[in-house]
Backbone as a printed PyTorch tensor [residue, N CA C, xyz], in Angstrom:
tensor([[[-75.1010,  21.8190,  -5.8220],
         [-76.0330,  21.7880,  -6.9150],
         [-75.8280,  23.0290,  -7.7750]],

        [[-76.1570,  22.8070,  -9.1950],
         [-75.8000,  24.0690, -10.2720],
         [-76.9940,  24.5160, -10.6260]],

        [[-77.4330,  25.8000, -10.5530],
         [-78.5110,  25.9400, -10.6990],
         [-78.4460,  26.3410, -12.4200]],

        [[-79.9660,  26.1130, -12.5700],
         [-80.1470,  26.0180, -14.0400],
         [-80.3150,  27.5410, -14.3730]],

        [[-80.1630,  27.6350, -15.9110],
         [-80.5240,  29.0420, -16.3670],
         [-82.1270,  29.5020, -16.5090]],

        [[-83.3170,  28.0320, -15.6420],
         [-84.1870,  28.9120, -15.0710],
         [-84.2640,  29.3320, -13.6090]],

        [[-83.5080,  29.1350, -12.9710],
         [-83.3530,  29.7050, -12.1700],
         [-82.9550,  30.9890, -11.5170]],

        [[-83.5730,  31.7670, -10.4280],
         [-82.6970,  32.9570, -10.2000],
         [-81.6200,  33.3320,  -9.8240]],

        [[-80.9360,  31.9570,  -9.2330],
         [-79.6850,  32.4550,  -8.7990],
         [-78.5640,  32.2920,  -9.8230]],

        [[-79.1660,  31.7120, -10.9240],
         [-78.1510,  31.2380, -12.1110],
         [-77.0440,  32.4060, -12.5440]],

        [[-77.3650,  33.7510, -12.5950],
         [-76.4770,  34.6140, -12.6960],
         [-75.7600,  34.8150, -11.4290]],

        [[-76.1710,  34.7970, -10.3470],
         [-75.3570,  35.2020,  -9.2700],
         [-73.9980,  33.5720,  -9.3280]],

        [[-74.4210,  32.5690,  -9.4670],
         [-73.3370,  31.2410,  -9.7120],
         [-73.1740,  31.4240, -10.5640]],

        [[-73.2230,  31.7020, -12.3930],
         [-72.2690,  31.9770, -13.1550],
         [-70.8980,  33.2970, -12.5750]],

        [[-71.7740,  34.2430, -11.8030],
         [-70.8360,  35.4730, -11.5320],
         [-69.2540,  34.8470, -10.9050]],

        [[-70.1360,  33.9580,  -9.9560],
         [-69.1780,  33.3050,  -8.6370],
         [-67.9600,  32.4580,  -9.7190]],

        [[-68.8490,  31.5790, -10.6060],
         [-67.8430,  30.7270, -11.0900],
         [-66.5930,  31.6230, -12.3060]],

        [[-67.2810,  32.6710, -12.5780],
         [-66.1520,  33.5460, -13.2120],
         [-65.4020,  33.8330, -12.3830]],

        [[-65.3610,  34.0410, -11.0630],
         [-64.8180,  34.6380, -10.0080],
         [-63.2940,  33.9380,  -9.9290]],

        [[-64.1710,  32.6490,  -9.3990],
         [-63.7910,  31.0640,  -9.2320],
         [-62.3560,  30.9840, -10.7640]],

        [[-62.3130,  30.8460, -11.5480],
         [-61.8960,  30.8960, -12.6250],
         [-60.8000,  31.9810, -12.6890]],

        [[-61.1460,  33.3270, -12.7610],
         [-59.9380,  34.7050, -12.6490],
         [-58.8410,  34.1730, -11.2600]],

        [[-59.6430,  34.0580, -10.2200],
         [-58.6230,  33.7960,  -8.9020],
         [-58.0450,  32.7350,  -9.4810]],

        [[-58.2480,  31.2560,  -9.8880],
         [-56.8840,  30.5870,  -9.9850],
         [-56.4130,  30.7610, -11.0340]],

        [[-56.9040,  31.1470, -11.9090],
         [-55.6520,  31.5580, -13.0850],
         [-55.0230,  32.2720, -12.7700]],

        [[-55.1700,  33.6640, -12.0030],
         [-54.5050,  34.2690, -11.1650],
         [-53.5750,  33.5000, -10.5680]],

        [[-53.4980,  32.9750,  -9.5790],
         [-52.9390,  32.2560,  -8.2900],
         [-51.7110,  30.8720,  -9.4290]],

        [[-52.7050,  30.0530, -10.6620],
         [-51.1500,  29.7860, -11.7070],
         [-50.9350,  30.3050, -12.1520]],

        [[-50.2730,  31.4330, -12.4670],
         [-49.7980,  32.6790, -13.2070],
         [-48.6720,  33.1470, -11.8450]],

        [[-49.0520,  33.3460, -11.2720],
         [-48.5440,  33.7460,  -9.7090],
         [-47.1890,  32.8200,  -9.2900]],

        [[-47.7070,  31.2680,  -9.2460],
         [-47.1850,  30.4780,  -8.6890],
         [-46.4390,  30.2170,  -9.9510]],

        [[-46.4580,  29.6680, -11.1960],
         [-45.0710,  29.9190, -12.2550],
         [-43.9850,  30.6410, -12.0200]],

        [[-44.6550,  32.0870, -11.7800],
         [-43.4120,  32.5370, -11.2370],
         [-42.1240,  32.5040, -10.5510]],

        [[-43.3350,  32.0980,  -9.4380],
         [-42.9880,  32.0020,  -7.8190],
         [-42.0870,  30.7450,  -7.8490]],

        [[-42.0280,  29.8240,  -8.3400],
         [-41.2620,  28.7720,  -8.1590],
         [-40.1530,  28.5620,  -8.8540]],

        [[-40.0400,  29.4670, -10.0080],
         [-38.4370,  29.7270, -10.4810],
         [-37.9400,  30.3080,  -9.7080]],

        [[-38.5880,  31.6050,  -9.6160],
         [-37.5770,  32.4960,  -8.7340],
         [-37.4430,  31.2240,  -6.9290]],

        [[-38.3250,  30.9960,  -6.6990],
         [-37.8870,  29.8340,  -5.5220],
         [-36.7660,  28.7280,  -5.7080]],

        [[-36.8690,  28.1570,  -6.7850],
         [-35.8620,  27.5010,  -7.5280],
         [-34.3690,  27.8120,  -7.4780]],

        [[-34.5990,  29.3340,  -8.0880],
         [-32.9430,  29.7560,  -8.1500],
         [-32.5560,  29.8030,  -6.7490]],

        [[-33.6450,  30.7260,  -5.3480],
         [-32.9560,  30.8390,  -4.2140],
         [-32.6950,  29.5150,  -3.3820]],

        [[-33.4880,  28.8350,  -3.9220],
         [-32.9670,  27.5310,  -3.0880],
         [-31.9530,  26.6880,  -3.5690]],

        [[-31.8890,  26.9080,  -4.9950],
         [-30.2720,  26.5160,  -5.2350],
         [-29.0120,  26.7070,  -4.6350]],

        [[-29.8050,  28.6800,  -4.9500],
         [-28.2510,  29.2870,  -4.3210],
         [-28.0740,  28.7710,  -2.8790]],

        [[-29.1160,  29.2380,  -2.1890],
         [-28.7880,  28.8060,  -0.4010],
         [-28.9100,  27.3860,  -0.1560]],

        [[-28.6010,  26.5270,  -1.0490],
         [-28.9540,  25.0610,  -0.8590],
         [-29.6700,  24.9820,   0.4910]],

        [[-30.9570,  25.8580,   0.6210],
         [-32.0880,  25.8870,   1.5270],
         [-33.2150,  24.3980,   1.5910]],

        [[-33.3050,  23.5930,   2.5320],
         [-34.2990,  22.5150,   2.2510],
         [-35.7120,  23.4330,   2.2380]],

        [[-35.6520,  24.5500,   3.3470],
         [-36.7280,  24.8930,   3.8730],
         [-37.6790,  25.7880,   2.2010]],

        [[-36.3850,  26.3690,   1.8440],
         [-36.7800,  26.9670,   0.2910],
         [-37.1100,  25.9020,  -0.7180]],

        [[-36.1650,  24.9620,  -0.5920],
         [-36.8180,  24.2310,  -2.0500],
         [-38.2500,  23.3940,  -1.4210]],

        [[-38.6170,  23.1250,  -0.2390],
         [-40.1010,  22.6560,   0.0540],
         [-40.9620,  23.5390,   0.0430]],

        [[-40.6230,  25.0830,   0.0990],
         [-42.0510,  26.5060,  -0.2220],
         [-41.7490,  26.0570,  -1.9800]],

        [[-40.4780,  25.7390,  -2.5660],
         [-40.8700,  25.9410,  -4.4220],
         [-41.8590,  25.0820,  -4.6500]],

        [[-41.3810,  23.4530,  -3.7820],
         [-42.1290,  22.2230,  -3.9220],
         [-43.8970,  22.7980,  -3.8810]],

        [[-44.4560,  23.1150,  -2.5170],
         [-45.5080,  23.4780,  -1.9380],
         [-45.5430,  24.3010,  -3.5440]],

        [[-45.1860,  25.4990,  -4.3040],
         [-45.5810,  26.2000,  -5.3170],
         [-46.0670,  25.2040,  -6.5450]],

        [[-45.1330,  24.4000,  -6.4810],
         [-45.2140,  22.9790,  -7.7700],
         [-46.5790,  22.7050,  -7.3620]],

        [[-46.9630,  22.2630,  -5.7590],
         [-48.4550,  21.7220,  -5.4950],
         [-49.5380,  22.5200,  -6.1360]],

        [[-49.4330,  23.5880,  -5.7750],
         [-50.3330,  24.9910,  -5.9890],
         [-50.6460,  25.1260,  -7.4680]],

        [[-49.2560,  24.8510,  -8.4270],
         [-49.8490,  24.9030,  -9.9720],
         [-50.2210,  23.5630, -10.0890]],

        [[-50.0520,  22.7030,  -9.3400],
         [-51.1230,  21.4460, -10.2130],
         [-52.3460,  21.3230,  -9.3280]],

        [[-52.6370,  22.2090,  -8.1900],
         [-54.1490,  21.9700,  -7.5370],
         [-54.7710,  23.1090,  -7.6760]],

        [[-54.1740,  24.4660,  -8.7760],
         [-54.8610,  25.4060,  -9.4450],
         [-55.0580,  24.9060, -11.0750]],

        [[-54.3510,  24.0130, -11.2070],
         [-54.8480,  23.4180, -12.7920],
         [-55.9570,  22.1300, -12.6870]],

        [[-55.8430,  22.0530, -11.2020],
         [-57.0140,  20.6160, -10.9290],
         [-58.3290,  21.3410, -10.5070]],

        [[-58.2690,  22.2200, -10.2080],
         [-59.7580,  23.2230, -10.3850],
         [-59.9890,  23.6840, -10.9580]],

        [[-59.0980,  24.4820, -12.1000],
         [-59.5960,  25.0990, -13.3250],
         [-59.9960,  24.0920, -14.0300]],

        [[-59.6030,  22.4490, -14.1410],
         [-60.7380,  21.1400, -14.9000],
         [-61.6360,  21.1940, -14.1800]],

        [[-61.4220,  20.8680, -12.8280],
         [-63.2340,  20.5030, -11.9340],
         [-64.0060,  21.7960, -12.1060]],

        [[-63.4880,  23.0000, -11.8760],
         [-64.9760,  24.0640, -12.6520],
         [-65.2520,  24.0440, -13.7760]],

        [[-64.5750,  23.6960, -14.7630],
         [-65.1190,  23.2830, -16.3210],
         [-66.0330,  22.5050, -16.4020]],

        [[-66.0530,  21.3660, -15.4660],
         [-67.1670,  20.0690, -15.8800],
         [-68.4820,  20.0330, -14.1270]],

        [[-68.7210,  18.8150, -14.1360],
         [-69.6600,  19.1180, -12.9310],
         [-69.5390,  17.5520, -12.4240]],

        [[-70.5010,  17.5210, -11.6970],
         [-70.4070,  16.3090, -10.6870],
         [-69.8800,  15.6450,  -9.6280]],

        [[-70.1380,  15.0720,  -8.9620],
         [-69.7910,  14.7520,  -7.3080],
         [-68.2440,  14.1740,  -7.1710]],

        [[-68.3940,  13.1970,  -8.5360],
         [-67.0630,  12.0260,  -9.0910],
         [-65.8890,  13.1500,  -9.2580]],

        [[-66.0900,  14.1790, -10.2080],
         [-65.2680,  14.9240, -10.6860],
         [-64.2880,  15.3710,  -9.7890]],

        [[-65.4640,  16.2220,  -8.7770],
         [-64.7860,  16.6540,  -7.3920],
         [-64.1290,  15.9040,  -6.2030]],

        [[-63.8880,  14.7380,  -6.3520],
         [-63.6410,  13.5310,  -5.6970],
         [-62.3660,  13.2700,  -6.0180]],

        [[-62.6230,  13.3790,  -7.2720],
         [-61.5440,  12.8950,  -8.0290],
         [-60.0010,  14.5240,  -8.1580]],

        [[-60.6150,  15.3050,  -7.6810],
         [-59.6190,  16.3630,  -7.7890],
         [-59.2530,  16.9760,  -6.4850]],

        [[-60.2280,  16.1500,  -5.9690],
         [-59.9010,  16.8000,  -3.8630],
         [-58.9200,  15.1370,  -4.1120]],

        [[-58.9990,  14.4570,  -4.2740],
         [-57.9030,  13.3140,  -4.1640],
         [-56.4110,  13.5190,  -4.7230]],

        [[-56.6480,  14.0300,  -6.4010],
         [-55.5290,  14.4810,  -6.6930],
         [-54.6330,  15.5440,  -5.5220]],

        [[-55.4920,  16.5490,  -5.6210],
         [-54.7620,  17.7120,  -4.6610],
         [-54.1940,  16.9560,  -3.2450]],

        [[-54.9190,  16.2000,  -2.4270],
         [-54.6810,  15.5870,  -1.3770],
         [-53.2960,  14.8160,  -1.4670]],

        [[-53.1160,  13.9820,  -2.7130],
         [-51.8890,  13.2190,  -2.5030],
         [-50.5390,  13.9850,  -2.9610]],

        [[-50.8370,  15.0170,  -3.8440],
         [-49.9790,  15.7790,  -3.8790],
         [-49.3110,  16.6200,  -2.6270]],

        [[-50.2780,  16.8450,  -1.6940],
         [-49.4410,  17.5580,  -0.4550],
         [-49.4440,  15.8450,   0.2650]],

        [[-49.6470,  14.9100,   0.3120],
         [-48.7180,  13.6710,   0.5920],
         [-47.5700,  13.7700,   0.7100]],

        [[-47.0980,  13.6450,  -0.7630],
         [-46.3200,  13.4480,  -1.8590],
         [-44.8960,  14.8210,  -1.0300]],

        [[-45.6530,  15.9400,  -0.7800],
         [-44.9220,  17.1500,  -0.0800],
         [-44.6620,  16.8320,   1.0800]],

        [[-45.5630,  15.9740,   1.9390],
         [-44.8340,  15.9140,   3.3220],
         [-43.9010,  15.2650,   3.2190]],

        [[-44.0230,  13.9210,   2.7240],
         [-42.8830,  13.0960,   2.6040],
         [-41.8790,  13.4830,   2.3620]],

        [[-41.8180,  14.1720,   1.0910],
         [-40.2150,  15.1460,   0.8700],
         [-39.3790,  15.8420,   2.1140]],

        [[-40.7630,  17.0780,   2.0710],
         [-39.4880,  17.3790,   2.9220],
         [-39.6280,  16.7530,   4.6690]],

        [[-40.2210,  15.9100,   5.4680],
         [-39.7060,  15.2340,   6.0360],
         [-38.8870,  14.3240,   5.9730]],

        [[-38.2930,  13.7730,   5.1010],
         [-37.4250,  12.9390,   4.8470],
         [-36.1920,  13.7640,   4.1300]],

        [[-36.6150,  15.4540,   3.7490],
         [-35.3980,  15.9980,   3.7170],
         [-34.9580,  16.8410,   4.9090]],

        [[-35.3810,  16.9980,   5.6350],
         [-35.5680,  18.0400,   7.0110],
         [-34.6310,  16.7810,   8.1570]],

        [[-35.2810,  15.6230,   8.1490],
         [-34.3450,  14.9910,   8.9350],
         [-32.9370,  14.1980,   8.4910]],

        [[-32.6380,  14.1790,   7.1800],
         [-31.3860,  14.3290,   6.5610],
         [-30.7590,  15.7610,   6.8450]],

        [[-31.3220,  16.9000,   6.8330],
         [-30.3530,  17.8400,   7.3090],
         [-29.9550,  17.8070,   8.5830]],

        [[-31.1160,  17.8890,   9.2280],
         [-31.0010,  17.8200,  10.4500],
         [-29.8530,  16.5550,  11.5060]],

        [[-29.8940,  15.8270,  10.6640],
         [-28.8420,  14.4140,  11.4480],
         [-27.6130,  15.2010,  10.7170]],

        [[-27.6160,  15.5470,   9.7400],
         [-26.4600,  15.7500,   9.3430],
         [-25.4350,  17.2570,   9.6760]],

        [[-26.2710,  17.7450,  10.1670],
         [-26.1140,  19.3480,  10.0590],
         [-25.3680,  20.4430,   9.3440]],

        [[-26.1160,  19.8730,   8.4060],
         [-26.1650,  20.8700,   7.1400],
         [-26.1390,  21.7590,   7.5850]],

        [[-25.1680,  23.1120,   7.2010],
         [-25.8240,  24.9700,   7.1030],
         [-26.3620,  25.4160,   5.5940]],

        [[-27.4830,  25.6250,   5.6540],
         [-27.8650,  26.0960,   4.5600],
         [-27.3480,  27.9310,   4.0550]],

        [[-26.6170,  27.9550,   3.1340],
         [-26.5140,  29.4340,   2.9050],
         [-27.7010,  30.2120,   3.2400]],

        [[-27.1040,  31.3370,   2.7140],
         [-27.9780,  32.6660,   3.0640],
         [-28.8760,  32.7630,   1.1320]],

        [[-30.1060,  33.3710,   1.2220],
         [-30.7260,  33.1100,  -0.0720],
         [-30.6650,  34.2590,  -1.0620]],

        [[-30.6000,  34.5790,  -2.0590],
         [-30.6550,  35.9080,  -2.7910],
         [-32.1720,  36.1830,  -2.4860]],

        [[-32.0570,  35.8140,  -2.9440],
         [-34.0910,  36.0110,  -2.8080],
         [-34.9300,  36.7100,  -2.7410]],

        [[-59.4570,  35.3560,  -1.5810],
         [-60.2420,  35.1970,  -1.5240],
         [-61.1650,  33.9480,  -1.5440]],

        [[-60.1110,  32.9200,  -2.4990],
         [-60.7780,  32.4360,  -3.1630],
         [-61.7610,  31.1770,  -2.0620]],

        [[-61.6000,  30.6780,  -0.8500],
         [-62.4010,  30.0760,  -0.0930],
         [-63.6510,  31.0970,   0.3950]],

        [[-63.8110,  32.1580,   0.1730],
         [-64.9680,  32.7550,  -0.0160],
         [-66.0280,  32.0820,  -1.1170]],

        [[-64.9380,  32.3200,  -1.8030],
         [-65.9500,  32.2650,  -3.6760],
         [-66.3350,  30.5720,  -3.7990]],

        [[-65.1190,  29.4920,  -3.2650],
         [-65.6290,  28.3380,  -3.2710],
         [-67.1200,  27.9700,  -2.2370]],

        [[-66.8460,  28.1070,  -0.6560],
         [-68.1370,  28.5160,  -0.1730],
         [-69.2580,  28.8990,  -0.6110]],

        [[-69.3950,  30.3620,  -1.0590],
         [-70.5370,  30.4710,  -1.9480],
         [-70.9340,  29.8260,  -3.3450]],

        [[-70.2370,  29.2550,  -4.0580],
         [-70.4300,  28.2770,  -5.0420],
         [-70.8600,  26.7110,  -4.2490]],

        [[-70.4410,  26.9380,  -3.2350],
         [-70.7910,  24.9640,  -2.5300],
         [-69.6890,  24.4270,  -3.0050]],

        [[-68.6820,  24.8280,  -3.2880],
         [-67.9460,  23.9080,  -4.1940],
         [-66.4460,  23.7160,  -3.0210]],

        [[-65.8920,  22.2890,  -2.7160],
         [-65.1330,  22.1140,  -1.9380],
         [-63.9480,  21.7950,  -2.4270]],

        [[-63.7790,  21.7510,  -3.6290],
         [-62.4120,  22.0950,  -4.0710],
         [-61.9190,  22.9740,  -4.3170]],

        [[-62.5860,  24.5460,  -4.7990],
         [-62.1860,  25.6230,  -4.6530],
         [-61.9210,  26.1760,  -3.0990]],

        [[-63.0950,  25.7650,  -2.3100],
         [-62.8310,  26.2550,  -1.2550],
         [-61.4200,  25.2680,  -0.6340]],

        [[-61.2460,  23.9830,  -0.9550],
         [-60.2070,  23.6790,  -0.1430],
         [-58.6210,  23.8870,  -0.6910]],

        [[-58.4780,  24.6200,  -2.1240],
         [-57.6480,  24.8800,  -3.1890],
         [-57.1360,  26.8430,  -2.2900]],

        [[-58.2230,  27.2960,  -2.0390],
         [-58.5680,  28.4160,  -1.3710],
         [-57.2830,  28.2630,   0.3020]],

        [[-57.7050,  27.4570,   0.4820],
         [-56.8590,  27.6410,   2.0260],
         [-55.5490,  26.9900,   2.0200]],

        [[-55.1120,  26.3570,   0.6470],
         [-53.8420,  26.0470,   0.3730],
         [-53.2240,  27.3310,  -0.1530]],

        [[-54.0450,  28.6310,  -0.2640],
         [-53.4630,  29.9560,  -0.8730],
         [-52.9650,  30.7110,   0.9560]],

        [[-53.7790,  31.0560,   1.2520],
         [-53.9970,  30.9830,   3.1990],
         [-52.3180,  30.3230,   3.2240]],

        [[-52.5170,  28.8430,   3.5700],
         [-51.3240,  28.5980,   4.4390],
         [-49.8250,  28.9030,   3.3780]],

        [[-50.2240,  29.1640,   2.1600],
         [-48.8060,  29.5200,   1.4130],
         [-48.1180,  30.7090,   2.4670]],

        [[-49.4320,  31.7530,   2.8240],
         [-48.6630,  32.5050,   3.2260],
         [-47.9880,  32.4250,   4.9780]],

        [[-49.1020,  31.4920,   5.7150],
         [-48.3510,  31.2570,   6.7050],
         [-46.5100,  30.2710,   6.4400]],

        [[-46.6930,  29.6580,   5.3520],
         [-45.2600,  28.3500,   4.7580],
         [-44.5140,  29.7490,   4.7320]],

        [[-44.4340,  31.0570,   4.1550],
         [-43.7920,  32.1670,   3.8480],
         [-43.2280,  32.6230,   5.1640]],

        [[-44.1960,  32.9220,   6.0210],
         [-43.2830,  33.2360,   7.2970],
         [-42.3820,  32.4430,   7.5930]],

        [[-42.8220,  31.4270,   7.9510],
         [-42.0810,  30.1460,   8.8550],
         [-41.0920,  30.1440,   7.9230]],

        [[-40.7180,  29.8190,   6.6210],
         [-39.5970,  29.8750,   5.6770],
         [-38.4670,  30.9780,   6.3760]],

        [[-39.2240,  32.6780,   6.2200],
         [-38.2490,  33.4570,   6.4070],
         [-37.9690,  33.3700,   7.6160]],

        [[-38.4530,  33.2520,   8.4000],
         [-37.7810,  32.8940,  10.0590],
         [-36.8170,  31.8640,   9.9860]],

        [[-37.0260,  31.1670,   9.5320],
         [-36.1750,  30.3130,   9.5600],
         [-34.6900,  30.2870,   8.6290]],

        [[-34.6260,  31.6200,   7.7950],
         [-33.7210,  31.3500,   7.0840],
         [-33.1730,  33.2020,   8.0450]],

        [[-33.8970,  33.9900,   8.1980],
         [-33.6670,  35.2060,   9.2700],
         [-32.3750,  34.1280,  10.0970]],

        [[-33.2130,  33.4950,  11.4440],
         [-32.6340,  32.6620,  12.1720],
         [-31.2430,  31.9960,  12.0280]],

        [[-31.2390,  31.5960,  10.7360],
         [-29.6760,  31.6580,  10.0190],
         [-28.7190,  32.7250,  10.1660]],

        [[-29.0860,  33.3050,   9.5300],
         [-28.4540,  34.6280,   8.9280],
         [-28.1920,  35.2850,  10.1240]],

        [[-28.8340,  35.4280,  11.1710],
         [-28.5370,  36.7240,  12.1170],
         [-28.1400,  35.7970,  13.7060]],

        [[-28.4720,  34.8020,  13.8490],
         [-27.9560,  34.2110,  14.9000],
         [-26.9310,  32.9390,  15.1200]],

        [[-26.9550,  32.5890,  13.3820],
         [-26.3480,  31.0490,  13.2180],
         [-26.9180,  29.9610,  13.2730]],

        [[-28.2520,  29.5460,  13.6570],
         [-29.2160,  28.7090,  13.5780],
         [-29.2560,  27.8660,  12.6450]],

        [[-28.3770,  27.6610,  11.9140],
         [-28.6670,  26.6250,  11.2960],
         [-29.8850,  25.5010,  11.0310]],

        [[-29.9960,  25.0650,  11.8190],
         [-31.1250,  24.0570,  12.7000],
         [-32.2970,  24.5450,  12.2890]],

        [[-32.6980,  25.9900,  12.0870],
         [-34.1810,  26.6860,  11.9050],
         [-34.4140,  26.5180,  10.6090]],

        [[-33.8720,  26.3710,   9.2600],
         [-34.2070,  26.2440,   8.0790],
         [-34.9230,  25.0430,   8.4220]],

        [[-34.2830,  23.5280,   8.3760],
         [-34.9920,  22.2000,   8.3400],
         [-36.2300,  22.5640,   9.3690]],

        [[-36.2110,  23.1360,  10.6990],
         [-37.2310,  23.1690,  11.5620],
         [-38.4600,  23.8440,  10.4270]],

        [[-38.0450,  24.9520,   9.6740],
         [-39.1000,  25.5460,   9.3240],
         [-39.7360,  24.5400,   7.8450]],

        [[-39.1900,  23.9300,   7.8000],
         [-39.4800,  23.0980,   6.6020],
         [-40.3470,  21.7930,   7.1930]],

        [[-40.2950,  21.6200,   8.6210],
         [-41.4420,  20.6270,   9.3570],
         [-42.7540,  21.5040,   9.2100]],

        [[-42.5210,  22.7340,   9.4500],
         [-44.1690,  23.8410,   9.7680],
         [-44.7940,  23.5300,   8.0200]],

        [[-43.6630,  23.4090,   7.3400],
         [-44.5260,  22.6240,   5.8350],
         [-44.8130,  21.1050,   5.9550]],

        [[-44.3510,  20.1550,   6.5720],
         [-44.8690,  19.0510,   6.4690],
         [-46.0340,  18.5690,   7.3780]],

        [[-46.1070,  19.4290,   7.9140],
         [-47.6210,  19.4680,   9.1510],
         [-48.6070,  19.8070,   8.6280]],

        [[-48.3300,  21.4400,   7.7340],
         [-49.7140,  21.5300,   7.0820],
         [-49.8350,  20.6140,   5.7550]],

        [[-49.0430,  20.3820,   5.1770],
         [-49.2010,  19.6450,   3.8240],
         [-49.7110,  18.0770,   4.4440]],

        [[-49.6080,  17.7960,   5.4470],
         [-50.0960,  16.4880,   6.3300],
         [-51.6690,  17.0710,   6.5330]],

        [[-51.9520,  17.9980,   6.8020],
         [-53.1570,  18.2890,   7.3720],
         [-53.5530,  18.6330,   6.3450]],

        [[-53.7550,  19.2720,   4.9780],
         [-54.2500,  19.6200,   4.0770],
         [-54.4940,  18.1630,   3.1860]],

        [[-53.5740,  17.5910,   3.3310],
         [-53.4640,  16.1660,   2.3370],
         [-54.7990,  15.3130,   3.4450]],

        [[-54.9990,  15.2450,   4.3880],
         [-55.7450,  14.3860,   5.2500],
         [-57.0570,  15.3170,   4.8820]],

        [[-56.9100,  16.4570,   4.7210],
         [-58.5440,  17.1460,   4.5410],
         [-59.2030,  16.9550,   3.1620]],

        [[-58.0010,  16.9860,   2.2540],
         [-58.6050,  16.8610,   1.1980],
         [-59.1570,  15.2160,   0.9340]],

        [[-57.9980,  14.4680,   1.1370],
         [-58.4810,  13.1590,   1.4590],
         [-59.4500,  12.8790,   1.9970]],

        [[-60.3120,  13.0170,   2.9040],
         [-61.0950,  12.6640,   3.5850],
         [-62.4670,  13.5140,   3.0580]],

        [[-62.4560,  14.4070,   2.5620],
         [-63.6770,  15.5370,   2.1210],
         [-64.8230,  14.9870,   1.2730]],

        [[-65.1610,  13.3640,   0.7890],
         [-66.0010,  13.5450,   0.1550],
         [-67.1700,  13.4350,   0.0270]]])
């Protein structure tokens, strides 16, 4: 619920929703970046595990541009309608790279070597697309480890095998994030 401007908490939820607003413009501003420069290294290292963290970045600017609409407007539909978008988009991500992870994997690909708050603020707003937009920022950074391990694992032992492996630790959460958002309304 939005409280009205007679209300007292109306400044403390405008504060939040400015909040709400700086963090993902922040976070697409961030992720533009982030996915060229992901782009080029996964070119170079024809990495699956890299081009599914650029992919996962592609998600991030269209489920930080699907909350910067749902905090613009209001209603239950709205938010339904943008926890769905976001949801099929990490679908849309598992599928990839599971269906590119086990093409490497049968095939055994070596992938080169690479050059290479905001679920607070949704919470306190009530709002479950920020907060669930929020923990797709969270597991970016767990997708970040598992990426570099897996491309480490390359590089220093020959592992081959660990890039595609680490590119499943993205289709699990993008499975589990796509089923949460899906299901949230």
């Amino acid at each position: 619920m939005t409280p009205t401007a007679t209300t007292p908490d109306h400044h403390a939820h405008a504060r939040l929703l400015r909040r709400g607003f700086t963090l993902e413009w922040t976070t697409l501003g961030w992720n533009v970046v982030g996915v060229v420069v992901l782009a080029i290294a996964a070119l170079a290292a024809r990495s699956v595990a890299l081009a599914g963290f650029g992919l996962d970045s592609l998600v991030e600017i269209g489920a930080s541009t699907v909350v910067i609409w749902e905090l613009s407007g209001t209603g239950k539909e709205r938010q339904r309608r943008a926890l769905r978008l976001i949801g099929i988009a990490f679908a849309a991500l598992a599928l990839y790279l599971a269906v590119q992870s086990t093409i490497v994997l049968t095939t055994s690909y070596h992938p080169g070597h690479s050059p290479a708050g905001k679920a607070r603020t949704g919470g306190a707003l009530d709002n479950p697309v920020l907060r669930t937009e929020g923990r797709v920022t969270l597991i970016d950074g767990i997708l970040a480890a598992a990426v570099l391990l897996g491309l480490v694992l390359n590089a220093a032992a020959g592992w081959w095998w660990a890039d595609p492996v680490a590119a499943y630790v993205l289709v699990y959460y993008a499975i589990r994030e796509a089923r949460a958002a899906l299901t949230s309304h």
